[in-house]
PQR file of N, CA, C, O and H, with PARSE charges and radii, in Angstrom:
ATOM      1  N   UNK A   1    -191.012-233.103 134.761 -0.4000 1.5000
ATOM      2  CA  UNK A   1    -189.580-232.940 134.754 -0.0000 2.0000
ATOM      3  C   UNK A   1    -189.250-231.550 134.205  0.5500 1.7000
ATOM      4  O   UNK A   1    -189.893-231.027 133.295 -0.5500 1.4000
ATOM      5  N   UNK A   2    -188.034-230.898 134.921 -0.4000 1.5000
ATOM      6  CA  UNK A   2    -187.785-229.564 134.864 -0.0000 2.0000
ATOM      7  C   UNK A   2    -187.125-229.576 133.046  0.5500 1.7000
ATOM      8  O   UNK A   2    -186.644-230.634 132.639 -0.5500 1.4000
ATOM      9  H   UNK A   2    -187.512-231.323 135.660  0.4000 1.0000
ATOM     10  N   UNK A   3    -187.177-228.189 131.977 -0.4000 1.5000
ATOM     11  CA  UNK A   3    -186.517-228.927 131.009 -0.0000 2.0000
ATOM     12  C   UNK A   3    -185.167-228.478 131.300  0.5500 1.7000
ATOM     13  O   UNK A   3    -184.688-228.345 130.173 -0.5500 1.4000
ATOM     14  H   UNK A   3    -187.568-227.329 132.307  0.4000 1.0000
ATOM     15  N   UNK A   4    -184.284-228.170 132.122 -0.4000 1.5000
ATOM     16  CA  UNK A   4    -183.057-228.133 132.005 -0.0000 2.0000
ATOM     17  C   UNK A   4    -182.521-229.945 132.546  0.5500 1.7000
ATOM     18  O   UNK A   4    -181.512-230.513 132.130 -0.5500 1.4000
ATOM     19  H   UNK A   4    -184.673-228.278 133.037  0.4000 1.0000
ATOM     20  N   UNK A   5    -183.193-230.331 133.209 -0.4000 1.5000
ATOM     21  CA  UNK A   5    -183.087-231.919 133.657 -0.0000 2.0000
ATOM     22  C   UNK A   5    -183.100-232.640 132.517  0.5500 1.7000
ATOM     23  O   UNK A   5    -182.221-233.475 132.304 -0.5500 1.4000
ATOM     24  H   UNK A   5    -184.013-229.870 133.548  0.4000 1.0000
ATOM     25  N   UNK A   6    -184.085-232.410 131.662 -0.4000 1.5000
ATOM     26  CA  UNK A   6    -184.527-232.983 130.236 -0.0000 2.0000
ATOM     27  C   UNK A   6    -183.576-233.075 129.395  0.5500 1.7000
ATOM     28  O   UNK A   6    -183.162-233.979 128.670 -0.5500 1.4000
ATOM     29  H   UNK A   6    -184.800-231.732 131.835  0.4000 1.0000
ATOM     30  N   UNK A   7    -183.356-232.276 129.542 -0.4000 1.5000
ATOM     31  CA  UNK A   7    -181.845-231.375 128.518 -0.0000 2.0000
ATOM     32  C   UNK A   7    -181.073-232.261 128.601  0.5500 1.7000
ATOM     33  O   UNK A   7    -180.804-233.179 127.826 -0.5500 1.4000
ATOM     34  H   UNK A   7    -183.693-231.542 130.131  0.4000 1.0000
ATOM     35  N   UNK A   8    -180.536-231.870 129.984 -0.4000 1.5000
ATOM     36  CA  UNK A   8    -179.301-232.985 130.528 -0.0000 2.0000
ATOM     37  C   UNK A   8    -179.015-234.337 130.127  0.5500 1.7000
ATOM     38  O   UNK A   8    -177.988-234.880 129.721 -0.5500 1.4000
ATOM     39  H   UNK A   8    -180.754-231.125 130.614  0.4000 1.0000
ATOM     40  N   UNK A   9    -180.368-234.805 130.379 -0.4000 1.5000
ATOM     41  CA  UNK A   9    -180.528-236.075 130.591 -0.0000 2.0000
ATOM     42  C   UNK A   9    -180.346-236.717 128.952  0.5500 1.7000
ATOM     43  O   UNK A   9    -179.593-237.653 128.684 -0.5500 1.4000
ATOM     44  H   UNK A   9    -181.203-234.364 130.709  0.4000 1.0000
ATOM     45  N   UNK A  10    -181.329-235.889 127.808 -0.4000 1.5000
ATOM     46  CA  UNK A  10    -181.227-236.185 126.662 -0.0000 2.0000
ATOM     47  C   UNK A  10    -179.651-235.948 125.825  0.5500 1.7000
ATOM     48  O   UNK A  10    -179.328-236.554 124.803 -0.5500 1.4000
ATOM     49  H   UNK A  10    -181.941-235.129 128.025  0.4000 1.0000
ATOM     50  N   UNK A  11    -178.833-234.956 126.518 -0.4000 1.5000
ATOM     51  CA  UNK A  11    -177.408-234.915 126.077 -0.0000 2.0000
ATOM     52  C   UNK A  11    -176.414-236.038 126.581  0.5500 1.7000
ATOM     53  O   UNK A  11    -175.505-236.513 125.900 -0.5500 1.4000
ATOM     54  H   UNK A  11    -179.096-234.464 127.348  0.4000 1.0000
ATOM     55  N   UNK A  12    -176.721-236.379 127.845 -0.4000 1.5000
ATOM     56  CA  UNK A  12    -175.683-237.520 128.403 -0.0000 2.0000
ATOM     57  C   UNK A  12    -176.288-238.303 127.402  0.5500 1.7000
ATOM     58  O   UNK A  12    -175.639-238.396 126.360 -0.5500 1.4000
ATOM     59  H   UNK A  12    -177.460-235.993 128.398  0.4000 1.0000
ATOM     60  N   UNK A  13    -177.449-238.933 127.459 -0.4000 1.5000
ATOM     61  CA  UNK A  13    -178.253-240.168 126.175 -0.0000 2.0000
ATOM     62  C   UNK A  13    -177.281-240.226 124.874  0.5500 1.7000
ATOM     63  O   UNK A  13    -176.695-241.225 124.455 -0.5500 1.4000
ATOM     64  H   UNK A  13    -177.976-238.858 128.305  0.4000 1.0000
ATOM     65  N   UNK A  14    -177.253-238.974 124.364 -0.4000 1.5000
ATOM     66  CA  UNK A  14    -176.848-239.119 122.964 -0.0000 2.0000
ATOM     67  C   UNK A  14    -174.955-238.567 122.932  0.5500 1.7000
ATOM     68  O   UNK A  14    -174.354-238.390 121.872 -0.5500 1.4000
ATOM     69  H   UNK A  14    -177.729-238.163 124.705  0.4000 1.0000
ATOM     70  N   UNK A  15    -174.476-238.430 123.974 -0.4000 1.5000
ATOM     71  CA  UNK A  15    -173.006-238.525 124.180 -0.0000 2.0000
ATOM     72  C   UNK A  15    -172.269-239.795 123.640  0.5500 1.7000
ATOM     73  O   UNK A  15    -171.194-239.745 123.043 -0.5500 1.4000
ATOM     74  H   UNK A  15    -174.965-238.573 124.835  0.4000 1.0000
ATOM     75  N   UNK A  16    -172.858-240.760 123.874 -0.4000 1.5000
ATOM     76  CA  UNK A  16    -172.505-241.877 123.665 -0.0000 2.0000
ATOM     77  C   UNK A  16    -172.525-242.841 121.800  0.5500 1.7000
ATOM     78  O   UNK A  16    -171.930-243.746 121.215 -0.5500 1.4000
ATOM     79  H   UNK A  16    -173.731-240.800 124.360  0.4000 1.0000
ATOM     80  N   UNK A  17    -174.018-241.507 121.496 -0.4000 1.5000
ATOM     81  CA  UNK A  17    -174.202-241.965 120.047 -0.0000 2.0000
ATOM     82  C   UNK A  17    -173.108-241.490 119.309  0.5500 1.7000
ATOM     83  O   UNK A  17    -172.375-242.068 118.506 -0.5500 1.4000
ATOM     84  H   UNK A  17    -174.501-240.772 121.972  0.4000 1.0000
ATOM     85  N   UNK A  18    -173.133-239.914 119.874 -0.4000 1.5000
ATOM     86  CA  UNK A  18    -171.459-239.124 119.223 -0.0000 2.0000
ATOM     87  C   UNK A  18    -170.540-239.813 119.198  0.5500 1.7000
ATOM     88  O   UNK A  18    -169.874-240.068 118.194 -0.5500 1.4000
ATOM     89  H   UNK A  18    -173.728-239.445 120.527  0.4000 1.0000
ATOM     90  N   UNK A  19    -170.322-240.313 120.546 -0.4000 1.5000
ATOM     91  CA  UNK A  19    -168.640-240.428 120.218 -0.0000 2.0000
ATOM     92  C   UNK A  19    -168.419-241.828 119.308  0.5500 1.7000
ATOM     93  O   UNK A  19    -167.382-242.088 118.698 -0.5500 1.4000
ATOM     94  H   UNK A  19    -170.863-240.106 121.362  0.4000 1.0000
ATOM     95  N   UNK A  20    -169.455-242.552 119.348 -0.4000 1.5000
ATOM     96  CA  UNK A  20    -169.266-243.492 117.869 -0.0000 2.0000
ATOM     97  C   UNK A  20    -169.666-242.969 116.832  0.5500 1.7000
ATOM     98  O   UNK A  20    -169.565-243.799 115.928 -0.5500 1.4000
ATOM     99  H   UNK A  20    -170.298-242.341 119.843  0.4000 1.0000
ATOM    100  N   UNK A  21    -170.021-242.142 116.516 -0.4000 1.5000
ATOM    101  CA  UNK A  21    -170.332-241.469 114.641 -0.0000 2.0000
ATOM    102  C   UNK A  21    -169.009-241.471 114.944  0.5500 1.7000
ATOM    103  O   UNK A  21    -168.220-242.260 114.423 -0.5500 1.4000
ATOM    104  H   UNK A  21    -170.103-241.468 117.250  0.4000 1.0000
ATOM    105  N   UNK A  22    -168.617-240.415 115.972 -0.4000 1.5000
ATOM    106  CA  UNK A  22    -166.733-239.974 115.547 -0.0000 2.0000
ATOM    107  C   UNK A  22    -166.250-240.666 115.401  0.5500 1.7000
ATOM    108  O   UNK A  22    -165.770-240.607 114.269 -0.5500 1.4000
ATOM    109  H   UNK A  22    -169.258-239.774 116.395  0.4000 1.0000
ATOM    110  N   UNK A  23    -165.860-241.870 116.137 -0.4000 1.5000
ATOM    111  CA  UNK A  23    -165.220-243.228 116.303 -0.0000 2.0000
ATOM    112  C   UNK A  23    -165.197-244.061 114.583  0.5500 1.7000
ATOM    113  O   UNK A  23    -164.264-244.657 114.045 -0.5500 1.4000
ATOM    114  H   UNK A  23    -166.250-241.918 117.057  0.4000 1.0000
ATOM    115  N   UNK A  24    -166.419-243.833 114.138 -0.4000 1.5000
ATOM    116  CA  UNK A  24    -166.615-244.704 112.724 -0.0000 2.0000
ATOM    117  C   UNK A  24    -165.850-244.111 111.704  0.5500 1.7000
ATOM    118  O   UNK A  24    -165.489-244.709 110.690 -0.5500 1.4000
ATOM    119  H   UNK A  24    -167.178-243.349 114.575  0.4000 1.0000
ATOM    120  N   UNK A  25    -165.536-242.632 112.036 -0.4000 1.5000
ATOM    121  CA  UNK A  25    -165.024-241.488 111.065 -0.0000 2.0000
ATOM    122  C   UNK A  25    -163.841-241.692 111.779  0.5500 1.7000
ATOM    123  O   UNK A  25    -163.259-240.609 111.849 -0.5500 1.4000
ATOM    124  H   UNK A  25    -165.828-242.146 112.860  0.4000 1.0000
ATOM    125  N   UNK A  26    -163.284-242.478 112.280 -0.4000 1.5000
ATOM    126  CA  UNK A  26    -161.464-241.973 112.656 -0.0000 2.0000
ATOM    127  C   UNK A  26    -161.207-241.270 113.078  0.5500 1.7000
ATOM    128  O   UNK A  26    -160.006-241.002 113.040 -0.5500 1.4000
ATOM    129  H   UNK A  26    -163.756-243.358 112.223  0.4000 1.0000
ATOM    130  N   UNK A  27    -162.298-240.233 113.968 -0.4000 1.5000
ATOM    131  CA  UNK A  27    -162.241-239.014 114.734 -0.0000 2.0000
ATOM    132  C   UNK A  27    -161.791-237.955 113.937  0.5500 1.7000
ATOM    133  O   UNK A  27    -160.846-237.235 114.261 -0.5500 1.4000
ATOM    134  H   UNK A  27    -163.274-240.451 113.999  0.4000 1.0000
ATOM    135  N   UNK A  28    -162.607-237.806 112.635 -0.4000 1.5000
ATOM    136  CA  UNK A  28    -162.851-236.840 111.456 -0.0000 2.0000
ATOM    137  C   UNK A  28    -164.311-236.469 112.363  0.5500 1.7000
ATOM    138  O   UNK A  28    -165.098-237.366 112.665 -0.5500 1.4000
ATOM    139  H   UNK A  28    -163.375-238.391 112.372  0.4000 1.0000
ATOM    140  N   UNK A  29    -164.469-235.483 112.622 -0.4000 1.5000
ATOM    141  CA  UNK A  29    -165.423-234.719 112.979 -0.0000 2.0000
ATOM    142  C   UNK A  29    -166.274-234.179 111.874  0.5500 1.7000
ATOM    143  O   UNK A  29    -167.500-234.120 111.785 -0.5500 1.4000
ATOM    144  H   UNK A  29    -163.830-234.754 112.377  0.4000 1.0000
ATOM    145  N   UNK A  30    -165.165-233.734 110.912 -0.4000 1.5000
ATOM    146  CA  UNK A  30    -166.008-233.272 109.569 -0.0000 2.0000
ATOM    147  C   UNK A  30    -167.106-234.065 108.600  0.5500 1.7000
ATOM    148  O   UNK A  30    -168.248-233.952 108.155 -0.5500 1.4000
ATOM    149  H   UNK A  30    -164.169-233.782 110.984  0.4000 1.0000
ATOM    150  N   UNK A  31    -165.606-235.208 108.584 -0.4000 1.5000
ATOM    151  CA  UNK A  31    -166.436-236.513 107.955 -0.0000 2.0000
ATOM    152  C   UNK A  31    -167.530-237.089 108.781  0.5500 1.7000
ATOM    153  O   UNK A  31    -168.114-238.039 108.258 -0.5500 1.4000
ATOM    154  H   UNK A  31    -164.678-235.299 108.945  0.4000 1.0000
ATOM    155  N   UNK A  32    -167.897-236.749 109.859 -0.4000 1.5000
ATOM    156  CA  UNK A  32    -169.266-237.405 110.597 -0.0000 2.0000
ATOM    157  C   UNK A  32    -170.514-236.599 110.354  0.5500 1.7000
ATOM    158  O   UNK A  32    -171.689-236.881 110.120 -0.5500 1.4000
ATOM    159  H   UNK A  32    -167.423-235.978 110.284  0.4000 1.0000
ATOM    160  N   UNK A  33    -169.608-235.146 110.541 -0.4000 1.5000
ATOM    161  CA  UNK A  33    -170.993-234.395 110.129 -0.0000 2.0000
ATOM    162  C   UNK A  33    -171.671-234.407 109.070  0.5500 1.7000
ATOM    163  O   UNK A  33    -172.896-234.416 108.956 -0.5500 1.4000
ATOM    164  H   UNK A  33    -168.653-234.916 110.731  0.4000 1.0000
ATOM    165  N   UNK A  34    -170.692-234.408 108.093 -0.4000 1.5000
ATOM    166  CA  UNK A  34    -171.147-234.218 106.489 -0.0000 2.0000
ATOM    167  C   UNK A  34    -172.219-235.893 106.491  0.5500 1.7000
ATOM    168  O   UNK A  34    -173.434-235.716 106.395 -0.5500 1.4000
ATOM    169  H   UNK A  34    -169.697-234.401 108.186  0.4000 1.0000
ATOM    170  N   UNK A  35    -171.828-237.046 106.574 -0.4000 1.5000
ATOM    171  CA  UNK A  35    -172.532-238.478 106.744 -0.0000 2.0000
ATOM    172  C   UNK A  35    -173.884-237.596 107.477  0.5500 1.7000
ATOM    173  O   UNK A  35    -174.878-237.336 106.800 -0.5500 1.4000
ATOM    174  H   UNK A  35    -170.842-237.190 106.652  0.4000 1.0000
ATOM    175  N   UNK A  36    -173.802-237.296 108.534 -0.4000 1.5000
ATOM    176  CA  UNK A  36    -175.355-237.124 109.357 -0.0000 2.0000
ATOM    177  C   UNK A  36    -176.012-236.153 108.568  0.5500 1.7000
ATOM    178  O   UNK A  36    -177.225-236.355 108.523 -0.5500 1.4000
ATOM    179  H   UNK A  36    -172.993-237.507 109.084  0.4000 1.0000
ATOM    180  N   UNK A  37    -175.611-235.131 107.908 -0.4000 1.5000
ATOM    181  CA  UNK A  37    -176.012-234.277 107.163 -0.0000 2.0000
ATOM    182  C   UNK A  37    -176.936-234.488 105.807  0.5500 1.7000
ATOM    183  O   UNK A  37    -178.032-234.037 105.475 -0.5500 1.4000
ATOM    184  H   UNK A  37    -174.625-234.967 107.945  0.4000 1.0000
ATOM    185  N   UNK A  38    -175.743-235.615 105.012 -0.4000 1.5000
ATOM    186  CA  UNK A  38    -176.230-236.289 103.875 -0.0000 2.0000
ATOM    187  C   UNK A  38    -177.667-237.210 104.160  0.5500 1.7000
ATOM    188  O   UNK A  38    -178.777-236.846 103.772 -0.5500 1.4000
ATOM    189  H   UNK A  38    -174.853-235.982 105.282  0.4000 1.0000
ATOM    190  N   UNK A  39    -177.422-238.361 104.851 -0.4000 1.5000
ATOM    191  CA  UNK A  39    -178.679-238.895 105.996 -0.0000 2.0000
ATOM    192  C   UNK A  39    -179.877-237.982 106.246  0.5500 1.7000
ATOM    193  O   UNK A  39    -181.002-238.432 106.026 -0.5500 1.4000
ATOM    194  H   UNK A  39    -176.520-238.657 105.166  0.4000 1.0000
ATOM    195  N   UNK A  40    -179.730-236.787 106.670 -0.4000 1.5000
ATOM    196  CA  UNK A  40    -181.057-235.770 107.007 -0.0000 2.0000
ATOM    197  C   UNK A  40    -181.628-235.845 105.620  0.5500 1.7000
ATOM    198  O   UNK A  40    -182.649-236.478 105.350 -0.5500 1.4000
ATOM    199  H   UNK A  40    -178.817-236.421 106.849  0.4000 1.0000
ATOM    200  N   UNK A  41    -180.784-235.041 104.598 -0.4000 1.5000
ATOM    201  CA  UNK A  41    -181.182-234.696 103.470 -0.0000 2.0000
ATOM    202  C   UNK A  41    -182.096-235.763 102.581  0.5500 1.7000
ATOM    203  O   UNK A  41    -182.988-235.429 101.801 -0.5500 1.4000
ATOM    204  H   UNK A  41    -179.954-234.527 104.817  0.4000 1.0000
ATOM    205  N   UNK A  42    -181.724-236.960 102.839 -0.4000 1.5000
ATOM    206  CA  UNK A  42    -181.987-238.628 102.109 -0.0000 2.0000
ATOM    207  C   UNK A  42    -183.599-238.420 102.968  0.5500 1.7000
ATOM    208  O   UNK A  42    -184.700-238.216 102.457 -0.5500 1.4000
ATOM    209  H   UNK A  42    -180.999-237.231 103.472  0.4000 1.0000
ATOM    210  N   UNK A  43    -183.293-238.537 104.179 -0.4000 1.5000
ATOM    211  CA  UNK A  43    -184.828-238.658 104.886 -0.0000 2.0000
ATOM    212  C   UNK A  43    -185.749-237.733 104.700  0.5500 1.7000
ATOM    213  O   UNK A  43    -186.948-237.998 104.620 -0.5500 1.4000
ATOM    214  H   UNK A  43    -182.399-238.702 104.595  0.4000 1.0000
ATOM    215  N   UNK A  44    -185.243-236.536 104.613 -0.4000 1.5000
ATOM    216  CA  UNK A  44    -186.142-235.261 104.513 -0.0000 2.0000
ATOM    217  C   UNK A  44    -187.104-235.735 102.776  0.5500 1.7000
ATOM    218  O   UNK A  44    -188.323-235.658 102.627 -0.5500 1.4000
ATOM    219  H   UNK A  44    -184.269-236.321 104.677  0.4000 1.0000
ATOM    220  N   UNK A  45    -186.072-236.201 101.691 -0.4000 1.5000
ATOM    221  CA  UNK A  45    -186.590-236.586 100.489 -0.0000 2.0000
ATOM    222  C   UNK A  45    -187.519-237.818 100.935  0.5500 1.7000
ATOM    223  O   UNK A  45    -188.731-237.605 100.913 -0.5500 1.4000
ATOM    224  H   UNK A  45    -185.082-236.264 101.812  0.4000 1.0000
ATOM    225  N   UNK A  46    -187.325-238.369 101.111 -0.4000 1.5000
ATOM    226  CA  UNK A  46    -187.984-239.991 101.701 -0.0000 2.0000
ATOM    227  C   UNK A  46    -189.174-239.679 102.246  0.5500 1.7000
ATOM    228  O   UNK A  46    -190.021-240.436 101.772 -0.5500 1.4000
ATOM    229  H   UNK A  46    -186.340-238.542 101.129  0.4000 1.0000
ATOM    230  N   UNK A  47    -189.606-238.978 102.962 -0.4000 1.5000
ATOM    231  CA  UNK A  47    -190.778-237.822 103.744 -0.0000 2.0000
ATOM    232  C   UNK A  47    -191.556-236.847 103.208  0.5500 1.7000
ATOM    233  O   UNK A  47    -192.440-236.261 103.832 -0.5500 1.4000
ATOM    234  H   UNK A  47    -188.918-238.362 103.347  0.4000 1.0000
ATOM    235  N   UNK A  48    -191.158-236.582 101.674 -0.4000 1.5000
ATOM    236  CA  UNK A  48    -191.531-235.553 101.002 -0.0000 2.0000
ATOM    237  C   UNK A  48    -192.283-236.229  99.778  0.5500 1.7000
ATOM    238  O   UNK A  48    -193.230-235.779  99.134 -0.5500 1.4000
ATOM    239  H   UNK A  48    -190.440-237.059 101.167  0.4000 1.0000
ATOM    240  N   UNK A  49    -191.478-237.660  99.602 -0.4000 1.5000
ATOM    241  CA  UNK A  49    -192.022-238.607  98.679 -0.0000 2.0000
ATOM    242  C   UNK A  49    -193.503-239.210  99.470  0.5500 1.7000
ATOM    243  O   UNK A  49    -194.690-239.108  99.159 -0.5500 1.4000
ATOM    244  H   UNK A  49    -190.709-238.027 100.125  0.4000 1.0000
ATOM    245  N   UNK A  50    -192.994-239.688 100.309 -0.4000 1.5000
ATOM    246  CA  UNK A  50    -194.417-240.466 101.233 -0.0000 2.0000
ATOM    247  C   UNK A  50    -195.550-239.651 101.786  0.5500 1.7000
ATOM    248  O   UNK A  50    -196.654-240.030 102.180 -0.5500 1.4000
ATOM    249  H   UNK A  50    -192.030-239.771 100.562  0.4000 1.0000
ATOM    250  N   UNK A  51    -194.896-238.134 101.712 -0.4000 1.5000
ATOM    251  CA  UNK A  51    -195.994-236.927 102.129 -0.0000 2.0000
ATOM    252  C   UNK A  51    -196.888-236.921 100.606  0.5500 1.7000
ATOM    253  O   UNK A  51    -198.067-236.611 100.770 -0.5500 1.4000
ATOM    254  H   UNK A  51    -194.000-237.827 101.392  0.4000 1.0000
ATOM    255  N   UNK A  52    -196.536-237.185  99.329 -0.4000 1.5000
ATOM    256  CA  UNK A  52    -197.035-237.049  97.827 -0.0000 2.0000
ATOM    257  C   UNK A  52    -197.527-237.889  98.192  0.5500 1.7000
ATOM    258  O   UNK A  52    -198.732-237.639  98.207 -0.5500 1.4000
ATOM    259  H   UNK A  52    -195.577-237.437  99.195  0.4000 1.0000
ATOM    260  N   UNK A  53    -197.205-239.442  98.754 -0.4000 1.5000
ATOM    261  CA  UNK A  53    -198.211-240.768  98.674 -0.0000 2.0000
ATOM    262  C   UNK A  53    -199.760-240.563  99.023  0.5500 1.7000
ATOM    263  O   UNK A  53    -200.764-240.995  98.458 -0.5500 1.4000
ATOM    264  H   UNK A  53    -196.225-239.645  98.742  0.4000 1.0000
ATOM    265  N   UNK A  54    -199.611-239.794 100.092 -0.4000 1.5000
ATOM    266  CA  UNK A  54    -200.618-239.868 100.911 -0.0000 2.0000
ATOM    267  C   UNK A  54    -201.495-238.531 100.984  0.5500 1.7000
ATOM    268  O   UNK A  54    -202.512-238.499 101.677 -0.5500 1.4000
ATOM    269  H   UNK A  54    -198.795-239.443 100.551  0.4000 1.0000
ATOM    270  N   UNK A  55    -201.210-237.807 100.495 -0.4000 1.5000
ATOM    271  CA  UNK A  55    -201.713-236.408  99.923 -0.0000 2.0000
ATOM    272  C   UNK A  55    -203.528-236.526  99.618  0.5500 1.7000
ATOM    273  O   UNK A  55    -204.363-235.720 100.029 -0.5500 1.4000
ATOM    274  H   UNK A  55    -200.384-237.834  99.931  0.4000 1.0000
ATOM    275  N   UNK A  56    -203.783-237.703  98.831 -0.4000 1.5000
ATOM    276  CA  UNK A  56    -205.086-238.071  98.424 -0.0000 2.0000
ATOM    277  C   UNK A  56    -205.793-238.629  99.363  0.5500 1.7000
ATOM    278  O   UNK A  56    -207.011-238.493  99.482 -0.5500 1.4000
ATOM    279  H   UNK A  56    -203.105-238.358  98.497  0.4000 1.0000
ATOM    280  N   UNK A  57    -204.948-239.403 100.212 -0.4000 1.5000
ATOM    281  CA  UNK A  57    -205.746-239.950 101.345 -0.0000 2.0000
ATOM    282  C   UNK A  57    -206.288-239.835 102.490  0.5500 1.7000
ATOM    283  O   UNK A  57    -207.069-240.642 102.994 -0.5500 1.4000
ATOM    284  H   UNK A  57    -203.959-239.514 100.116  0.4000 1.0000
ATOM    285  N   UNK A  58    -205.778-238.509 103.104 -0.4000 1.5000
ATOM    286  CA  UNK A  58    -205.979-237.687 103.781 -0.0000 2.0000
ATOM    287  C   UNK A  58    -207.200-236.768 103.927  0.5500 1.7000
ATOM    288  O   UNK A  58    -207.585-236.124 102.952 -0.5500 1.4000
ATOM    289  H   UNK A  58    -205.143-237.853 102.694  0.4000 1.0000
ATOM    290  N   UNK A  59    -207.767-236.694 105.011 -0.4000 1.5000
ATOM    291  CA  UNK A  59    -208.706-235.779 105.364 -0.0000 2.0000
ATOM    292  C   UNK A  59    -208.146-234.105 105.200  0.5500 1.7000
ATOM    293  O   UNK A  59    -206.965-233.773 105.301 -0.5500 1.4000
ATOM    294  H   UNK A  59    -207.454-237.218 105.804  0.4000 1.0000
ATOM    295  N   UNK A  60    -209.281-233.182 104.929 -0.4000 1.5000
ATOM    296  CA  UNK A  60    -208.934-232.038 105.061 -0.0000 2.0000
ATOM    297  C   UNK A  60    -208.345-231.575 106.410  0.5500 1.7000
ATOM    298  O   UNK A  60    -208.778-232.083 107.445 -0.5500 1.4000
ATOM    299  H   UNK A  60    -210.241-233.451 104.847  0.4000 1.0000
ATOM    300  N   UNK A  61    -207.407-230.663 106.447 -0.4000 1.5000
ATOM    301  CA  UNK A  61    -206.615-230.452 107.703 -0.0000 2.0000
ATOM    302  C   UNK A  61    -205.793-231.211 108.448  0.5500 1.7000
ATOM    303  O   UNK A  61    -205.342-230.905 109.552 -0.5500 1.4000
ATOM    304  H   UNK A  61    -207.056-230.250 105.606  0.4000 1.0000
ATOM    305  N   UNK A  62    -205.505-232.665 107.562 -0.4000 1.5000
ATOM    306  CA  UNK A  62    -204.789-233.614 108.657 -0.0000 2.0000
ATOM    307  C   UNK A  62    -203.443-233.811 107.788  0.5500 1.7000
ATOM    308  O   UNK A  62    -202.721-234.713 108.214 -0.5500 1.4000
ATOM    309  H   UNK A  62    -205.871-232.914 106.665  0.4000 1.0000
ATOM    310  N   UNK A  63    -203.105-233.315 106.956 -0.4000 1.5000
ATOM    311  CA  UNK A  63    -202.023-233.780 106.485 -0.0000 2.0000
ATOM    312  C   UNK A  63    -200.545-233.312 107.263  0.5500 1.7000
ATOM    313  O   UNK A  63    -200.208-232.205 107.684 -0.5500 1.4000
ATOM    314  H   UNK A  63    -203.691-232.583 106.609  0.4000 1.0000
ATOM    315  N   UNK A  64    -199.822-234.615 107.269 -0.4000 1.5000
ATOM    316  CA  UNK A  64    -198.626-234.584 107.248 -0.0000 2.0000
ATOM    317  C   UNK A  64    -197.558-233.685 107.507  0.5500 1.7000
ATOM    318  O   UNK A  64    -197.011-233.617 106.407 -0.5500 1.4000
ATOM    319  H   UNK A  64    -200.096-235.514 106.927  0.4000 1.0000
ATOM    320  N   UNK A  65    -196.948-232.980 108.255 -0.4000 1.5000
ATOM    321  CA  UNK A  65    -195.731-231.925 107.758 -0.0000 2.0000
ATOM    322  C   UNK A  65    -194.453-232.821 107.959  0.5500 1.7000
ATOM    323  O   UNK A  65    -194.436-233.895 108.559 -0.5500 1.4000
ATOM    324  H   UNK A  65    -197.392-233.035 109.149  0.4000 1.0000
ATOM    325  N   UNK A  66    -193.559-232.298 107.452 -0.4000 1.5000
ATOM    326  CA  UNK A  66    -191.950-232.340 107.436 -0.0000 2.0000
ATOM    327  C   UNK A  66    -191.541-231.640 108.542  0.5500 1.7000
ATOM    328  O   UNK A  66    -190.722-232.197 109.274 -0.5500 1.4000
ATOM    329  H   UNK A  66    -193.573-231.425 106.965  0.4000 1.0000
ATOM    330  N   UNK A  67    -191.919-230.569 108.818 -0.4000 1.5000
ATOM    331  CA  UNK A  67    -191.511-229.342 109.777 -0.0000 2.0000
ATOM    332  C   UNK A  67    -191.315-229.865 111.157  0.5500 1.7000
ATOM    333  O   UNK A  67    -192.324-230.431 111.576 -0.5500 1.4000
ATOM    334  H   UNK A  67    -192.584-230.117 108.224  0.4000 1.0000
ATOM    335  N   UNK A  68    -190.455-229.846 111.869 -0.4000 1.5000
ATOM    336  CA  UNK A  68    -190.395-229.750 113.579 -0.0000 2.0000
ATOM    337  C   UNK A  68    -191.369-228.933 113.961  0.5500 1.7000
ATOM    338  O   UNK A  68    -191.792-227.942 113.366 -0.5500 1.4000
ATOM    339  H   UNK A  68    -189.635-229.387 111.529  0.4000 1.0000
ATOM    340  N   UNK A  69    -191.772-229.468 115.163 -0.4000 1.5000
ATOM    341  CA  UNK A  69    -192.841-228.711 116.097 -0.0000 2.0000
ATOM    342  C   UNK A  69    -192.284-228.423 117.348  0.5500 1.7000
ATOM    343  O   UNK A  69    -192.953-227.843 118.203 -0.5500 1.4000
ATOM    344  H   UNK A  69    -191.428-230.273 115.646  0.4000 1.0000
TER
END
């Protein structure tokens, strides 16, 4: 699949998730972002904790990132 098709296809997908964050916020745009924002931040910690869990258990070279690829 071409990625501008991909694209597409993954934006119509999540059109629908948007317009209910907005919808939950009263169509506060701000207030949705800041919620999804706060959420990243919670998970990113949550990921950073469970990346410490497992730190020992891990083979050399296989650990874990946080980072997008």
């Amino acid at each position: 699949m071409r990625p501008q098709i991909a694209e597409k296809l993954a934006e119509e997908a999540l059109k629908e998730d948007v317009d209910a964050v907005v919808a939950y916020h009263d169509g506060d745009v701000r207030a949705a972002i800041t919620t999804l924002l706060l959420d990243c931040r919670h998970l990113r910690l949550q990921l950073a904790l469970a990346e410490g869990q497992t730190i020992g258990s891990m083979t050399a070279g296989s650990r874990p990132t946080a980072q997008r690829t």
